[in-house]
LOLOVEX-33181 format. One line per field, with one value per atom (N, C-alpha, C): residue in three letters; residue number from 1; atom name; x, y, z. Coordinates in steps of 0.02 Angstrom, whole numbers, plus 50000, padded with zeros to 5 digits. Atoms other than C-alpha are relative to their C-alpha. Example, Ala and Ser with C-alpha at 12.3 -4.5 7.8 and 13.67 -1.06 7.14 Angstrom:
<rs>
rest [ala;ala;ala;ser;ser;ser] .
nr [1;1;1;2;2;2] .
atom [N;CA;C;N;CA;C] .
c1 [50045;50615;50045;49958;50684;49961] .
c2 [49941;49775;50060;49941;49947;50055] .
c3 [50000;50390;50000;49997;50357;50037] .
</rs>
This chain:
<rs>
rest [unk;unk;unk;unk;unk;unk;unk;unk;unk;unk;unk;unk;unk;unk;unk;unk;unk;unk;unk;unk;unk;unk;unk;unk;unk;unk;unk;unk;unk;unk;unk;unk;unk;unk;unk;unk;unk;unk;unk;unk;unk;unk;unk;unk;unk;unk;unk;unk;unk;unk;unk;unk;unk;unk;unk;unk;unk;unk;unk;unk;unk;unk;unk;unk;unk;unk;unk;unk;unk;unk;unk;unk;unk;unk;unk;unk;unk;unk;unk;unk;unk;unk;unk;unk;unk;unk;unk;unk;unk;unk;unk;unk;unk;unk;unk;unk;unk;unk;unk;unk;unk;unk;unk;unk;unk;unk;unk;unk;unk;unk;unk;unk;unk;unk;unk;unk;unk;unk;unk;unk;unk;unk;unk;unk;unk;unk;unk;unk;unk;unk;unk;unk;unk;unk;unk;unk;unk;unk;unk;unk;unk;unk;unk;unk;unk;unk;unk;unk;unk;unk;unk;unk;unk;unk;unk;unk;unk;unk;unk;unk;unk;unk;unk;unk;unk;unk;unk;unk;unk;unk;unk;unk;unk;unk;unk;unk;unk;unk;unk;unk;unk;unk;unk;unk;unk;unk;unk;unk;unk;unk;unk;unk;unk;unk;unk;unk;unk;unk;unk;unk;unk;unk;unk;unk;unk;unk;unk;unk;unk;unk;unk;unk;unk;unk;unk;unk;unk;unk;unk;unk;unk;unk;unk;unk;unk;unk;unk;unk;unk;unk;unk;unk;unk;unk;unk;unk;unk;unk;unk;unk;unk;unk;unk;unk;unk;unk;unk;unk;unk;unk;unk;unk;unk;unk;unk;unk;unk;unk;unk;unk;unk;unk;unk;unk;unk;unk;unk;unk;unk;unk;unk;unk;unk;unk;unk;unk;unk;unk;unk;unk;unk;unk;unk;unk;unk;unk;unk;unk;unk;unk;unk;unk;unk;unk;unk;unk;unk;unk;unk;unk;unk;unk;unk;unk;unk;unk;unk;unk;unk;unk;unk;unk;unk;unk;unk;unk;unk;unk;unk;unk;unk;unk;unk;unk;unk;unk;unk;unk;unk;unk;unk;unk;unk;unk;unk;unk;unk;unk;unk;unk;unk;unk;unk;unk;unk;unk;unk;unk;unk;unk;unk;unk;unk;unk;unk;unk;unk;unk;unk;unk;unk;unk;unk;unk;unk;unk;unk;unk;unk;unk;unk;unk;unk;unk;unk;unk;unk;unk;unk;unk;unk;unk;unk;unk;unk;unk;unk;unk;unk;unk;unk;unk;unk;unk;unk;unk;unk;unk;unk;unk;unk;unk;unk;unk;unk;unk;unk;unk;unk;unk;unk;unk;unk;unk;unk;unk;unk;unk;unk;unk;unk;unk;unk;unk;unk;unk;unk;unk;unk;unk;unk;unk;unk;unk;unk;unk;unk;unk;unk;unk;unk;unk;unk;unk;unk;unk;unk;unk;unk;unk;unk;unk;unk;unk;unk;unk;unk;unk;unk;unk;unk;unk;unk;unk;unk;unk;unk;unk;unk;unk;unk;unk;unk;unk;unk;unk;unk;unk;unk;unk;unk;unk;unk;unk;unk;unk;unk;unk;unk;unk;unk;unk;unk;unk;unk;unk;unk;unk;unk;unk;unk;unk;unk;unk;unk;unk;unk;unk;unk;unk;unk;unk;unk;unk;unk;unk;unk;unk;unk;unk;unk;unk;unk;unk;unk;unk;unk;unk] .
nr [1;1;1;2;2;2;3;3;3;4;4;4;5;5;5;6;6;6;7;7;7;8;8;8;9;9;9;10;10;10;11;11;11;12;12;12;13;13;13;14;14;14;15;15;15;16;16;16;17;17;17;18;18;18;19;19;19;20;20;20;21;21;21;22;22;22;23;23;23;24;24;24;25;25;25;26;26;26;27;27;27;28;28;28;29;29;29;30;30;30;31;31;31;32;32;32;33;33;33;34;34;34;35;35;35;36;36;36;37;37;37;38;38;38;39;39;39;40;40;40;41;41;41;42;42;42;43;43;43;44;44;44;45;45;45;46;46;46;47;47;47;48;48;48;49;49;49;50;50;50;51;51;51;52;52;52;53;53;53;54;54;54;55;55;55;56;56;56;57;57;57;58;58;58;59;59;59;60;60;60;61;61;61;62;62;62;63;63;63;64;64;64;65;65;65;66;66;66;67;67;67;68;68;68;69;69;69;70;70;70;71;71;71;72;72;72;73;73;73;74;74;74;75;75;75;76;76;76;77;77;77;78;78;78;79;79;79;80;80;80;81;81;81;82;82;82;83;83;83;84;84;84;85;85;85;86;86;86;87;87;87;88;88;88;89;89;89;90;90;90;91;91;91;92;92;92;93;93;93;94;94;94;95;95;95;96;96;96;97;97;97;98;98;98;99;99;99;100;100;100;101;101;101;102;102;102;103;103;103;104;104;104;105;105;105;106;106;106;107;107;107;108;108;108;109;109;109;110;110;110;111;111;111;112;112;112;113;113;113;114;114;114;115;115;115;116;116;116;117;117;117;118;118;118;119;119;119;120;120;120;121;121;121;122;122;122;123;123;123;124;124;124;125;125;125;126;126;126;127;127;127;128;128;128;129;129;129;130;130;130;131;131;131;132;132;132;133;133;133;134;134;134;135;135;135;136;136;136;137;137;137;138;138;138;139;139;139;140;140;140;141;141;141;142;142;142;143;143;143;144;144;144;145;145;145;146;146;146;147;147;147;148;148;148;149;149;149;150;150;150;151;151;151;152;152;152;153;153;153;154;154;154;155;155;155;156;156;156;157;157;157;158;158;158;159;159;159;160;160;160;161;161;161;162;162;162;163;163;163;164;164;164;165;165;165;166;166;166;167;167;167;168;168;168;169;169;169;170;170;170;171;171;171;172;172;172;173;173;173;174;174;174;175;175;175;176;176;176] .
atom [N;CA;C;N;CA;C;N;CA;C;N;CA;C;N;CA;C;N;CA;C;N;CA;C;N;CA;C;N;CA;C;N;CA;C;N;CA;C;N;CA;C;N;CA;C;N;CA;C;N;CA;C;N;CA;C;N;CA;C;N;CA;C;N;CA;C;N;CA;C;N;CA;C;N;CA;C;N;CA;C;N;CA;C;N;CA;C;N;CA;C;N;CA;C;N;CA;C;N;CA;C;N;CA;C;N;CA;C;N;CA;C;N;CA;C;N;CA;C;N;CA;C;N;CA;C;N;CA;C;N;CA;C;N;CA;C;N;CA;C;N;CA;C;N;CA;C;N;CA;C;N;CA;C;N;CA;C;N;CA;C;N;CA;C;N;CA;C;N;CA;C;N;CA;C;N;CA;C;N;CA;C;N;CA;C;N;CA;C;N;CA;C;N;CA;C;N;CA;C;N;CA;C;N;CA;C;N;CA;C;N;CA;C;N;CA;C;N;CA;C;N;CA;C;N;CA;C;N;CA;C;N;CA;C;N;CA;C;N;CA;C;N;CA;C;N;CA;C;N;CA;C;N;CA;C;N;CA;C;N;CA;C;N;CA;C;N;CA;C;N;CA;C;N;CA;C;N;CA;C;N;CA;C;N;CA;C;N;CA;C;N;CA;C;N;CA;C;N;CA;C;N;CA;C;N;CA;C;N;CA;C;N;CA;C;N;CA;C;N;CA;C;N;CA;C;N;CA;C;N;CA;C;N;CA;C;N;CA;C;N;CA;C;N;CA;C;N;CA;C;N;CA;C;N;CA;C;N;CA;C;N;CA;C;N;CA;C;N;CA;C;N;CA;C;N;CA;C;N;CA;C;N;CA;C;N;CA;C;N;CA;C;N;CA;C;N;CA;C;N;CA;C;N;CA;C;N;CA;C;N;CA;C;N;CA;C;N;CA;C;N;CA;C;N;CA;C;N;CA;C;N;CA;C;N;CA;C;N;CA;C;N;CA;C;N;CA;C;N;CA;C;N;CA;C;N;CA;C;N;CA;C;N;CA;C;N;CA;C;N;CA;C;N;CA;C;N;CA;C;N;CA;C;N;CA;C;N;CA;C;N;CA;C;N;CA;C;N;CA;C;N;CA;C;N;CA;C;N;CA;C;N;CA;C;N;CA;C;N;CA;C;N;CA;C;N;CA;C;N;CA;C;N;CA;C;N;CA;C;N;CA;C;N;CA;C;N;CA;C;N;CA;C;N;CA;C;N;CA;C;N;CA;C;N;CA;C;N;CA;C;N;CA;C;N;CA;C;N;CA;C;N;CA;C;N;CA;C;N;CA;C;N;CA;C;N;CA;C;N;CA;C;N;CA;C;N;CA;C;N;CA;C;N;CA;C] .
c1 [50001;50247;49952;50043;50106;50009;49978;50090;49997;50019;50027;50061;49966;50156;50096;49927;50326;50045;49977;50400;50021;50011;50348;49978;50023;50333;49938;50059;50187;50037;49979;50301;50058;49990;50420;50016;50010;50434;50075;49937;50563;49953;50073;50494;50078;49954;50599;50021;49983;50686;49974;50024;50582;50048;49953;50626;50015;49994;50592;50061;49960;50717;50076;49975;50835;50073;49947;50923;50013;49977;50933;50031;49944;51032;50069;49934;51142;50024;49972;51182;50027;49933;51228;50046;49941;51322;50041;49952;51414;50037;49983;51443;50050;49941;51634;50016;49992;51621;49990;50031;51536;50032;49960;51645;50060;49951;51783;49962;50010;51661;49943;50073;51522;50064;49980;51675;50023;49987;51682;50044;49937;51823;49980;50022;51736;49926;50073;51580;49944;50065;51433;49946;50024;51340;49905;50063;51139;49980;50030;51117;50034;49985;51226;49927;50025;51103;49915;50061;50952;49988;50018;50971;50038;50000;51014;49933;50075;50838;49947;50042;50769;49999;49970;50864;50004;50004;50859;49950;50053;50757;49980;50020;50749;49971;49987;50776;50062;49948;50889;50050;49968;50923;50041;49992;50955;50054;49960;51039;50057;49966;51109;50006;49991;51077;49931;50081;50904;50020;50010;50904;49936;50084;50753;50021;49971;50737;49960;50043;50679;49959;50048;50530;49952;50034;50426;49926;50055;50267;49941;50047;50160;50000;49972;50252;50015;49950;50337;50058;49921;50503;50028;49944;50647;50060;49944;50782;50044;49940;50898;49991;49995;50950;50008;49981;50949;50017;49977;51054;50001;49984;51052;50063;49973;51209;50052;49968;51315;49979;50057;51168;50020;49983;51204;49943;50052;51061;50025;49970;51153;50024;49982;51211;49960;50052;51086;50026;49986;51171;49991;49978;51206;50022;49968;51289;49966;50054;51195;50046;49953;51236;49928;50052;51135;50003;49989;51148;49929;50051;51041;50020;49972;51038;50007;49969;51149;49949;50036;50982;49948;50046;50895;50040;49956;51037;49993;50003;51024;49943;50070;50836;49966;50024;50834;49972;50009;50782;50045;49956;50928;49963;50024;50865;49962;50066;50692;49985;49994;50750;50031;49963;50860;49970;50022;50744;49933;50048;50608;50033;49970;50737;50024;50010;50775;49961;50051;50624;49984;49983;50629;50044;49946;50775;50001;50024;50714;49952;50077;50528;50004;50037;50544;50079;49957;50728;50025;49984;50753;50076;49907;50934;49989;50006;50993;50055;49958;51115;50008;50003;51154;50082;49948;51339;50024;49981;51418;50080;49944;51587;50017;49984;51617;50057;49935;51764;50014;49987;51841;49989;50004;51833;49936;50056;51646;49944;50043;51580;49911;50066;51392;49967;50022;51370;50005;49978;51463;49931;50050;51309;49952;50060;51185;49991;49987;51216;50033;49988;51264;49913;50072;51075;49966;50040;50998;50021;49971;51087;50058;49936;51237;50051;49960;51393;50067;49958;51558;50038;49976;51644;50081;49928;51823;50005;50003;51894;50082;49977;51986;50071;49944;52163;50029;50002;52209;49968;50052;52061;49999;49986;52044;50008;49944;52138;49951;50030;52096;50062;49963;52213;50075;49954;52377;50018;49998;52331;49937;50067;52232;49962;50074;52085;49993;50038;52033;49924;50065;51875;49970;50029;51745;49951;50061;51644;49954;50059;51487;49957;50047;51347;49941;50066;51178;49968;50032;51111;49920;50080;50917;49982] .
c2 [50072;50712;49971;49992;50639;49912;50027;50451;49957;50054;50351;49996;50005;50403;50006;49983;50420;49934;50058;50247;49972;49998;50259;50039;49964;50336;49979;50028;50225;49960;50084;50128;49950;50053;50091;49999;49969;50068;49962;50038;50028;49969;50049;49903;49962;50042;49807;49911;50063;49653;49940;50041;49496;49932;50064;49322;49968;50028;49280;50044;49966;49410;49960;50034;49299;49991;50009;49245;50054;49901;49420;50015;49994;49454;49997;50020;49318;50028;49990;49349;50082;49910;49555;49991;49976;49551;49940;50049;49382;50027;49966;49489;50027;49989;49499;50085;49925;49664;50043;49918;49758;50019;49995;49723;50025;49934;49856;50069;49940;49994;49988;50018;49886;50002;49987;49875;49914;50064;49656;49966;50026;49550;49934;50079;49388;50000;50026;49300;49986;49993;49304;49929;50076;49113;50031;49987;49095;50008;50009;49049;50099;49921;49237;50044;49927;49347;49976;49992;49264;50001;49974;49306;50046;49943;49464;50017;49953;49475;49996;50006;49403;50038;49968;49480;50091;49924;49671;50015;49966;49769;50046;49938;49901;50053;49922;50036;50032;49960;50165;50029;49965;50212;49953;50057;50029;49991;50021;49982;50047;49943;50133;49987;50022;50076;49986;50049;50025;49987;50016;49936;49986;50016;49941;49935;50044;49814;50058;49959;49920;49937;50040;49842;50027;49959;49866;49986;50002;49905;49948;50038;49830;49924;50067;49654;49976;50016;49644;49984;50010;49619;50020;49954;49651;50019;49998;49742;50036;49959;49806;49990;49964;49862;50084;49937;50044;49986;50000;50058;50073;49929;50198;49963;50021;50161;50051;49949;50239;50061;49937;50342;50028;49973;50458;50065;49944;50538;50085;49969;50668;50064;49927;50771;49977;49986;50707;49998;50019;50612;49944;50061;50462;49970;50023;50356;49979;50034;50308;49933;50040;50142;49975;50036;50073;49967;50044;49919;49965;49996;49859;49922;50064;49663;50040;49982;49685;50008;50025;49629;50098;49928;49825;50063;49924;49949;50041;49953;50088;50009;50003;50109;50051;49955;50245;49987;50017;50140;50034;49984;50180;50098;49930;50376;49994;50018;50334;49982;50042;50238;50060;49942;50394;50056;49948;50511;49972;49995;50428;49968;49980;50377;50037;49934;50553;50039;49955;50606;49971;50035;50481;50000;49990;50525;50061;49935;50705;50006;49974;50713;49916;50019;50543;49975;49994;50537;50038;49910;50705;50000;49976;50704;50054;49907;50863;49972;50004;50774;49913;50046;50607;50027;50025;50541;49960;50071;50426;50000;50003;50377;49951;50026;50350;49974;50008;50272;50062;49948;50417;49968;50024;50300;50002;50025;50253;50074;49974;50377;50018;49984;50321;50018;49991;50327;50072;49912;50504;50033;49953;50549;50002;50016;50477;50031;49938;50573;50042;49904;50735;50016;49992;50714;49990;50008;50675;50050;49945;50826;49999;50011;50764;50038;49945;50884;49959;50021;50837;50040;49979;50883;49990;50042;50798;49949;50064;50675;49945;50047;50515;49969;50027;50476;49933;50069;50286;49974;50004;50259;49928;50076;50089;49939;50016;49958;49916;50056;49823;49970;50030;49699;50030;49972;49783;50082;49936;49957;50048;49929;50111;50025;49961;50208;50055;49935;50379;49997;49979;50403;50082;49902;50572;49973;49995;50605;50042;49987;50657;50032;49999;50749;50043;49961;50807;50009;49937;50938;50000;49981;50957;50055] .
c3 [50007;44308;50051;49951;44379;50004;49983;44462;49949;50061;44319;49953;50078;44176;50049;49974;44314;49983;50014;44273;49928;50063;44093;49968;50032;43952;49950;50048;43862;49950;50079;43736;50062;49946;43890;50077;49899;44090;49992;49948;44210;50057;49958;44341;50044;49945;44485;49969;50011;44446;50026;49973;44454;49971;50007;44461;49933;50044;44293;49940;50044;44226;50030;49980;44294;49949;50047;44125;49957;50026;44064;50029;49946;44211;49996;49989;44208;49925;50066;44013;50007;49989;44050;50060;49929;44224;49943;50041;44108;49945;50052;43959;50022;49974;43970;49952;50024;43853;50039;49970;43959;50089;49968;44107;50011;49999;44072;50052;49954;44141;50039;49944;44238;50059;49938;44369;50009;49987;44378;49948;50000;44349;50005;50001;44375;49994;50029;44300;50081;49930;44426;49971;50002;44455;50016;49979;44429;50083;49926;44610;50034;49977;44649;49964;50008;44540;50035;49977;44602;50068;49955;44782;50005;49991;44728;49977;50014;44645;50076;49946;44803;50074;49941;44937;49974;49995;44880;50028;49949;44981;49955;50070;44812;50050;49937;44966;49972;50019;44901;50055;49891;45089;50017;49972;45137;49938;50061;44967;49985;50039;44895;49947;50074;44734;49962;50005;44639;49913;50093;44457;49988;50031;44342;49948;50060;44203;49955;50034;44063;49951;50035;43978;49922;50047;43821;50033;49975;43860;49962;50029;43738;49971;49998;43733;50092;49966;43894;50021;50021;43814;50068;49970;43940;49951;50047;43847;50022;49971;43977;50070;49928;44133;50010;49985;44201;50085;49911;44395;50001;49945;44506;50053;49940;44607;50035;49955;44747;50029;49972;44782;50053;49961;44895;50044;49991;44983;50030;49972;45091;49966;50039;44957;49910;50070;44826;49927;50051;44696;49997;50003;44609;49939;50073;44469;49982;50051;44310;49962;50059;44206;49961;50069;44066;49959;50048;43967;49950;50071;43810;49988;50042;43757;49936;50061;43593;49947;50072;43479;50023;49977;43564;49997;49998;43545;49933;50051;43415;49984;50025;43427;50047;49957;43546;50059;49940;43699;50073;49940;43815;50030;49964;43800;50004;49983;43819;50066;49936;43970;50043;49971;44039;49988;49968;44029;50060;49962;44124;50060;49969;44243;50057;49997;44263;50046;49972;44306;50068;49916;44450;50036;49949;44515;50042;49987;44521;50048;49945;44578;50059;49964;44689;50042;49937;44756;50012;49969;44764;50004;49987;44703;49944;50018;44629;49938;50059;44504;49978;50036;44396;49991;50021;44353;49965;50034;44238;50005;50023;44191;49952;50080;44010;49973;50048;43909;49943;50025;43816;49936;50085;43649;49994;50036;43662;49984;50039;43555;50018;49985;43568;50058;49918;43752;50022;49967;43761;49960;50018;43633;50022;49976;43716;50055;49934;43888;49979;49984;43816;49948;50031;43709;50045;49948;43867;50074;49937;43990;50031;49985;44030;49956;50062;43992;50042;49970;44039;50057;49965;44183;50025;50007;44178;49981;50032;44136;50061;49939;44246;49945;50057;44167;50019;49981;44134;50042;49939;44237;49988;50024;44145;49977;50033;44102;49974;50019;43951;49967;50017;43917;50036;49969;43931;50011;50004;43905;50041;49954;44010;49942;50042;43942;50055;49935;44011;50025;50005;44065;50000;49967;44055;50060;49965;44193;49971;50018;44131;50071;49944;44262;49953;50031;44230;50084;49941;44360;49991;49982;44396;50024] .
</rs>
């Protein structure tokens, strides 16, 4: 992988969160669906995500975390997020998440986005593995990281909880 094509694959990149991705932002971290396995419990205010775009340092050392926006290349569309979080340099991991505005899912973006990713997590933070943690129901996600290297490795019981009922999760890892 050489420096030109590490970011992207030619139809699309990952690229650091600028200011104008702003309402893309707020509309996924707001997206009360996707808040079962993003981890939040309460709605996040424009003025919060935009001095998080301003105030990251997008230091993995400093942060422990870095989000791309994934982009199309030949528009500029944004049509997601990809995070690296809980990075862990020390022993050379870290957790994957990946979200898709609803109008970009099923078009093969997300793996497009996870393998180049991937390859940056490999040749430029030199971790030795990738993690997720899946809902045992969602189907497409478990296919999409076991088509992209991810195998399962356990699984997290009543890990968690929607409405009045638990959900398991799998952990998922993909090794380098």
């Amino acid at each position: 992988m050489n420096e030109s094509d590490l970011l992207s694959d030619g139809k699309y990149m990952l690229r650091a969160p600028e200011p104008e991705d702003l309402d893309v932002l707020f509309g996924m971290e707001n997206d009360t669906t996707l808040w079962m396995v993003s981890g939040n419990a309460v709605p996040y205010s424009r003025y919060q995500i935009k001095r998080y775009i301003q105030q990251s340092q997008h230091d993995f050392y400093t942060d422990r975390q870095v989000r791309f926006m994934i982009v199309r290349v030949s528009d500029g569309v944004v049509m997601g997020s990809v995070d690296l979080t809980d990075i862990d340099p020390y022993n050379g991991r870290a957790e994957i998440g990946i979200a898709l505005l609803s109008e970009f899912r099923g078009q093969g973006i997300a793996s497009a986005s996870l393998k180049i990713v991937s390859g940056y997590a490999k040749e430029v933070l030199r971790l030795r593995q990738m993690f997720c943690l899946v809902p045992s129901g969602n189907e497409e996600s478990i296919k999409l990281f076991a088509n992209n290297g991810f195998a399962q490795s356990g699984k997290l019981k009543d890990w968690l909880v929607k409405g009045e009922s638990y959900s398991d999760v799998l952990v998922l890892q993909k090794f380098f």
